[in-house]
N, CA, C and O of each residue as an XYZ file, in Angstrom:
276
protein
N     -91.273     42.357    -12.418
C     -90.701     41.326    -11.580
C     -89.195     41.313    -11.763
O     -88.691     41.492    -12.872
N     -88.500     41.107    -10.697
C     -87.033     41.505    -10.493
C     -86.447     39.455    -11.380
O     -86.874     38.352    -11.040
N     -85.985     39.609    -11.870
C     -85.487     38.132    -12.272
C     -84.281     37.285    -11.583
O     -84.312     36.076    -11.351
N     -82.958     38.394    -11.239
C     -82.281     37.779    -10.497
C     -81.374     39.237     -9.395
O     -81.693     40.426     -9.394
N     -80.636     38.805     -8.868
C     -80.113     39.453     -7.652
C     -78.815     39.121     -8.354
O     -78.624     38.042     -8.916
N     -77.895     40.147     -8.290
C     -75.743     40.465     -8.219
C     -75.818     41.053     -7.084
O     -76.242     42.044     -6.488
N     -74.912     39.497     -6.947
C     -74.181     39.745     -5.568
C     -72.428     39.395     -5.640
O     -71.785     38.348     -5.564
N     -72.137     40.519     -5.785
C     -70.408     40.645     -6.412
C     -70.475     39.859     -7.873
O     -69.798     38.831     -7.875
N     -70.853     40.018     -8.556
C     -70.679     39.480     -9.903
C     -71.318     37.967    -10.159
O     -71.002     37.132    -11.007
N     -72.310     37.918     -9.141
C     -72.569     36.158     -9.340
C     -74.207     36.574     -8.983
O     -74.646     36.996     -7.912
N     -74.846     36.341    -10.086
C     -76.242     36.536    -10.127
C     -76.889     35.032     -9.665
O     -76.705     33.837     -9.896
N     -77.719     35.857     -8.904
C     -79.002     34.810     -8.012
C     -79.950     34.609     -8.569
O     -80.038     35.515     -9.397
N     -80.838     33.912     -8.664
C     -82.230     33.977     -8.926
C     -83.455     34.216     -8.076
O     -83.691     33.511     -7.096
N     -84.178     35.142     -8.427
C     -84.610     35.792     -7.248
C     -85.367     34.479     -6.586
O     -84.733     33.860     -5.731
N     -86.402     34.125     -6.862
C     -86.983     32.758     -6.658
C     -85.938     31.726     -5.290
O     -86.371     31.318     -4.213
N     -84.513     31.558     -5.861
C     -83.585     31.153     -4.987
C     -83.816     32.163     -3.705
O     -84.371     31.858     -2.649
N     -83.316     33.301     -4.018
C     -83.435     33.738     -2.527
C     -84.899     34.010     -2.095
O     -85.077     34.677     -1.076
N     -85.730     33.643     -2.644
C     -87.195     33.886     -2.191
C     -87.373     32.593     -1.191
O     -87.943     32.565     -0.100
N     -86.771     31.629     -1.833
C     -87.331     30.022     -1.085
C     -86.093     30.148      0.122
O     -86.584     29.628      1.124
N     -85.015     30.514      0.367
C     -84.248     30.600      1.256
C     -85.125     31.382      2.032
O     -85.460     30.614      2.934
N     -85.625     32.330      2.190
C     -86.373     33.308      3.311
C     -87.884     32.290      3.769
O     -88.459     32.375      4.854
N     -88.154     31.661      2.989
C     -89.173     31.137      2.814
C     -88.936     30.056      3.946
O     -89.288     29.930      5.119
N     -88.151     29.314      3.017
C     -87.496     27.765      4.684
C     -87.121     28.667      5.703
O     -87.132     27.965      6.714
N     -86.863     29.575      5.963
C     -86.522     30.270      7.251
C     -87.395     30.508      8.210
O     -87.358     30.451      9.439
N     -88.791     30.997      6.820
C     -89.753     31.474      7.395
C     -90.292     30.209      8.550
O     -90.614     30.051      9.727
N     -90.118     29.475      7.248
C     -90.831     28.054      7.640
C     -90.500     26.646      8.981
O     -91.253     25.859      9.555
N     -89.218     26.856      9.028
C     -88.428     26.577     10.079
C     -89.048     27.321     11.343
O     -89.345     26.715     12.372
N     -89.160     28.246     11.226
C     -89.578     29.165     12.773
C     -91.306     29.037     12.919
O     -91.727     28.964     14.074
N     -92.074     29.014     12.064
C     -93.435     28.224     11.703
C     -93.679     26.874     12.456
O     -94.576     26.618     13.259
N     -92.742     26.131     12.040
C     -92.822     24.955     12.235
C     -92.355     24.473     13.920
O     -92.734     23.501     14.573
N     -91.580     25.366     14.212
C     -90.903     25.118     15.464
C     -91.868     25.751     16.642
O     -91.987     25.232     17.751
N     -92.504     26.897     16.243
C     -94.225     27.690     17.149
C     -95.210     26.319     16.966
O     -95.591     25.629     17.912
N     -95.471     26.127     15.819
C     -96.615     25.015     15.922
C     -96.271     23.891     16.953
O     -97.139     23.421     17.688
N     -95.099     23.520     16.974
C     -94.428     22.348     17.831
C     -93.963     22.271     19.286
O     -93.546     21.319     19.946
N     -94.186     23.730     19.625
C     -94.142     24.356     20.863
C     -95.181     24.494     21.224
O     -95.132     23.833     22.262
N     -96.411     24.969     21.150
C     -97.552     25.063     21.215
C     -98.359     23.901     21.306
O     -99.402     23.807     21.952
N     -97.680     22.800     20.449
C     -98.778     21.441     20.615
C     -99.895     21.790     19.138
O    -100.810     20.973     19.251
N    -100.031     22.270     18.434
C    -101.102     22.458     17.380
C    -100.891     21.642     16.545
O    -101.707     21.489     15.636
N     -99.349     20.633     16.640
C     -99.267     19.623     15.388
C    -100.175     18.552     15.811
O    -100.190     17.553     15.092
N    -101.185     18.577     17.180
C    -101.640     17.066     16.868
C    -103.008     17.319     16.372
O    -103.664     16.278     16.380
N    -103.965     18.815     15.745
C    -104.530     19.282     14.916
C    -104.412     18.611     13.819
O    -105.457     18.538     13.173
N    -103.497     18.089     13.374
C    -103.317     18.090     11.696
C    -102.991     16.620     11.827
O    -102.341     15.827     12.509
N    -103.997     16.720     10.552
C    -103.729     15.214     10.378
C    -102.793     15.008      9.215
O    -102.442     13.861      9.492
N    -102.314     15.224      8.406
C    -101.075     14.714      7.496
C     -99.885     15.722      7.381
O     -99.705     16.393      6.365
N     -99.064     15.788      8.514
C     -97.800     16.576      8.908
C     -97.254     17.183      7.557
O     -97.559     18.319      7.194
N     -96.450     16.370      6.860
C     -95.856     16.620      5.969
C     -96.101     17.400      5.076
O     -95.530     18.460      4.819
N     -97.277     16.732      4.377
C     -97.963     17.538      3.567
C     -98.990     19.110      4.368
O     -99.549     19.818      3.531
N     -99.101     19.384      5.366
C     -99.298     20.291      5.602
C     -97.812     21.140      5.611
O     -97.489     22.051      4.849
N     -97.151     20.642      6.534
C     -95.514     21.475      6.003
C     -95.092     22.094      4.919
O     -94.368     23.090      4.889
N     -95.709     21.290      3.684
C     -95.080     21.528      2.449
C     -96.230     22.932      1.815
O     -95.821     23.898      1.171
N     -97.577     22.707      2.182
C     -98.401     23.503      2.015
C     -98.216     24.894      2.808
O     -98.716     25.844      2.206
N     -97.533     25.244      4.168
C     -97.485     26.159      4.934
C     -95.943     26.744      3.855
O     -95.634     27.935      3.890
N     -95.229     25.863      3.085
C     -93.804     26.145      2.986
C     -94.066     27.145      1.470
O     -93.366     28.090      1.106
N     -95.362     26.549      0.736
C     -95.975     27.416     -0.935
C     -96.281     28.385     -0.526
O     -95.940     29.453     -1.035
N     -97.292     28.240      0.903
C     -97.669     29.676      0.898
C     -97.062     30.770      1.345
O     -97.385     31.931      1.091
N     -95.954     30.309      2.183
C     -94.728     31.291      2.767
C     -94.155     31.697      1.540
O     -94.201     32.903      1.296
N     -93.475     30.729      0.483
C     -92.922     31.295     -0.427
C     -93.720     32.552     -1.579
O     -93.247     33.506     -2.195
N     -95.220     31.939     -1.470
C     -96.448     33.288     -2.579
C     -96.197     34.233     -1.668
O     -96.033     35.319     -2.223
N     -96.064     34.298     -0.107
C     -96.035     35.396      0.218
C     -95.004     36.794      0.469
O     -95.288     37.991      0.531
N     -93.858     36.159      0.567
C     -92.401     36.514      0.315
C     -92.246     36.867     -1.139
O     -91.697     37.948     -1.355
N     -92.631     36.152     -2.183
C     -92.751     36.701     -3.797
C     -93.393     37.945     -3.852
O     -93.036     38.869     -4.581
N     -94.485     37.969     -2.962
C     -95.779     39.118     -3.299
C     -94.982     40.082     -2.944
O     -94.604     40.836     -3.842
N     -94.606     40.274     -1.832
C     -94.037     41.618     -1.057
C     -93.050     41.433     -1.454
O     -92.596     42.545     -1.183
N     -91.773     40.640     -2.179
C     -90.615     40.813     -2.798
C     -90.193     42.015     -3.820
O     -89.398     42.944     -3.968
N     -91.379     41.282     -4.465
C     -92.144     42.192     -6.206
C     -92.718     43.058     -5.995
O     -93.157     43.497     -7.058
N     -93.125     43.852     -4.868
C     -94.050     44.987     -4.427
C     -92.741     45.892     -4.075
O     -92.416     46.822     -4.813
N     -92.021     45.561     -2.912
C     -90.924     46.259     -2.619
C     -89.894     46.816     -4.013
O     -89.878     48.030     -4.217
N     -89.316     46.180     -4.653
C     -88.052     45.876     -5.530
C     -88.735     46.442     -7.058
O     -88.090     46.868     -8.015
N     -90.197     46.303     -6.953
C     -90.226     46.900     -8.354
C     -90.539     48.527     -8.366
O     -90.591     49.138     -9.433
């Protein structure tokens, strides 16, 4: 597992840029579901958000650590 990212002399944590790709992911997730109409499916918004936002981030980790190692 890669621990952090240099970027010009200022180390990242990979995790940091994992959850940045992640809200990105999740932002564009969130904005299809809301276009589509599938948010009135769900009954507790938020907490489904936050659940779509873990699993974006396990999945961005998985293939992070697959790629990079």
């Amino acid at each position: 597992m890669i621990g952090e990212f240099d970027l010009h002399g200022i180390f990242i944590p990979a995790l940091l840029a994992w959850s940045v790709l992640a809200l990105l992911a999740n932002l564009l997730a969130r904005r299809l579901l809301q276009h589509f109409g599938l948010y009135r499916l769900i009954w507790h918004r938020p907490l489904f958000d936050l659940a779509l936002f873990v699993i974006l981030l396990g999945l961005i980790a998985a293939i992070g650590t697959r790629i990079l190692a």
